[in-house]
N, C-alpha and C positions, 0 to 999 in steps of 0.2 A: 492839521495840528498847527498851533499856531506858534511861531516863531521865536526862540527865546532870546531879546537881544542882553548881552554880558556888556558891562562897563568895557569902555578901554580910553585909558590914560596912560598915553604913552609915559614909559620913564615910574610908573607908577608901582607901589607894593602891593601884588596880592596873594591873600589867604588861600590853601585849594583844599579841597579833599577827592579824592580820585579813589575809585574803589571796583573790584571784583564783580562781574555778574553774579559768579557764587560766592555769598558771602560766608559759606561754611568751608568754603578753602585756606591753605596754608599756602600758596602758590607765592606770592610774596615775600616770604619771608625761606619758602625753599628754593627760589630759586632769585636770591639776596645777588648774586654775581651778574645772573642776566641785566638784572633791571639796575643796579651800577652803571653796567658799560652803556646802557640802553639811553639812559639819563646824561652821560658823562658826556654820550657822542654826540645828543645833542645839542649839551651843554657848550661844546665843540664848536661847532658851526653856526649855531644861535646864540650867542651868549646871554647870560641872564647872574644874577647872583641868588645863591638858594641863602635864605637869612634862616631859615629851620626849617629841618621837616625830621620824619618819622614814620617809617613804614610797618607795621603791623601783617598780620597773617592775610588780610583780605582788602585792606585801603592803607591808602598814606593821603599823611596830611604837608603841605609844605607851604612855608613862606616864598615869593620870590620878590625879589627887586628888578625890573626890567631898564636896561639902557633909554639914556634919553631917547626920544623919538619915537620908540620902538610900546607897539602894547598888543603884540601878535603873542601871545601866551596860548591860544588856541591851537595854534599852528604845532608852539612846540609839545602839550600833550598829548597831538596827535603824531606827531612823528614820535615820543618816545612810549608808547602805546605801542605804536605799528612796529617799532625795534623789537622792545620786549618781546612780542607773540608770537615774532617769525620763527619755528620752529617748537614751538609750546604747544605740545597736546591737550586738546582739549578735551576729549572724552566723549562728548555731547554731540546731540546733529544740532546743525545750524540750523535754524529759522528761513523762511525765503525770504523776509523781509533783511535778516543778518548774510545772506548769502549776497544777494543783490545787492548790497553796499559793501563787499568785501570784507565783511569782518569778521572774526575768527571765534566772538561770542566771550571773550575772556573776560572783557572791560564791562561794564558799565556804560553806556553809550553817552550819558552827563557826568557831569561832577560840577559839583560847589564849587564857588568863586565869591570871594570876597573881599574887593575892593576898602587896602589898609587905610582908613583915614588916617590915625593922627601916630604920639608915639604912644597913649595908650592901648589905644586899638592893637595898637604892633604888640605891646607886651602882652597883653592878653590872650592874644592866639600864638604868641611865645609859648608860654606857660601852661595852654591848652595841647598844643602840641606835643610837648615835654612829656607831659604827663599823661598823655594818652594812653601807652602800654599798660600805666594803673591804674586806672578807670574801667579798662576792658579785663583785667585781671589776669594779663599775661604776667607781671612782674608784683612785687610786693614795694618795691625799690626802683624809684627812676634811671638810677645807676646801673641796674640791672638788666636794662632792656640794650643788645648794645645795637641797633639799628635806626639811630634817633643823632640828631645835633647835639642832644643835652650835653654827648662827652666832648664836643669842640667847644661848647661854652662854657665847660668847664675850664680845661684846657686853657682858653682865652682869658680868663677870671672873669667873665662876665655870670656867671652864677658861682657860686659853693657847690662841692661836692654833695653834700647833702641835703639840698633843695629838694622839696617835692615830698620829704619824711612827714609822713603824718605821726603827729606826736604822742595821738593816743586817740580811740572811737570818739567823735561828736564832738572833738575839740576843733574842728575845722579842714581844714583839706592841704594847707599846708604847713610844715613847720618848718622853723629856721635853726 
């Protein structure tokens, strides 16, 4: 198989999306506590700034900004992966291929990566982000979904409360 190399610029913003082997799990979003501390701890000892994210029943998506220098982001998915799982039933038999590298089959073994160019870029997968829970048809209301940044940017006033309202069918995707 051949090798995937990911961008790394240290000090650099990137997009992720990280997501469930089962994608018809709620695992995610029921067990919203684990993957808190899982993220928090290694938020801890790796530092990073999360600029947005938003976790859904079966993936999250997240902005980070990494410290100068630094553009090990691989490193910390897999440490808060390997927190997450420790003690998460999985249901399923492993794979030998999944046994043999110790993994417990929860995750997804890639996830998207995408290297922020500029500030639109960054808005953009803001916005995408944001509004993820409504696209996938968990919430009607971005406000609604509460496992997302949108309510710290609100919070912040860097958006309105009511960003992300669609105004009415075919009139576009967001209103203000």
């Amino acid at each position: 198989m051949p090798r995937y190399i990911r961008a790394a610029i240290p000090g650099a913003a990137y997009f992720f999306t990280v997501t469930l082997a089962d994608r018809s799990s709620d695992l995610l979003v029921r067990e919203i506590g684990r993957l808190r501390r899982a993220y928090a701890g290694v938020q801890r000892r790796l530092p990073f700034e999360t600029v947005a994210v938003c976790v859904l029943p079966d993936h999250l998506h997240a902005i980070w900004r990494l410290p100068e220098g630094d553009s090990a982001f691989a490193m910390r998915w897999q440490q808060i992966k390997r927190a997450f799982s420790v003690g998460v039933e999985t249901g399923s038999a492993l794979s030998p291929s999944q046994s043999s590298k110790r993994e417990r089959g929860i995750w997804q073994r890639r996830y998207w990566e995408h290297l922020v160019r500029d500030d639109d870029d960054l808005a953009r997968h803001v916005d995408y982000i944001h509004f993820n829970p409504v696209k996938h048809g968990h919430v009607a209301r971005v406000q609604d979904w509460p496992y997302s940044s949108f309510h710290r940017w609100v919070a912040d006033g860097r958006l309105p409360a009511a960003w992300g309202l669609v105004e009415s069918p075919g009139e576009g995707r967001f209103g203000e």
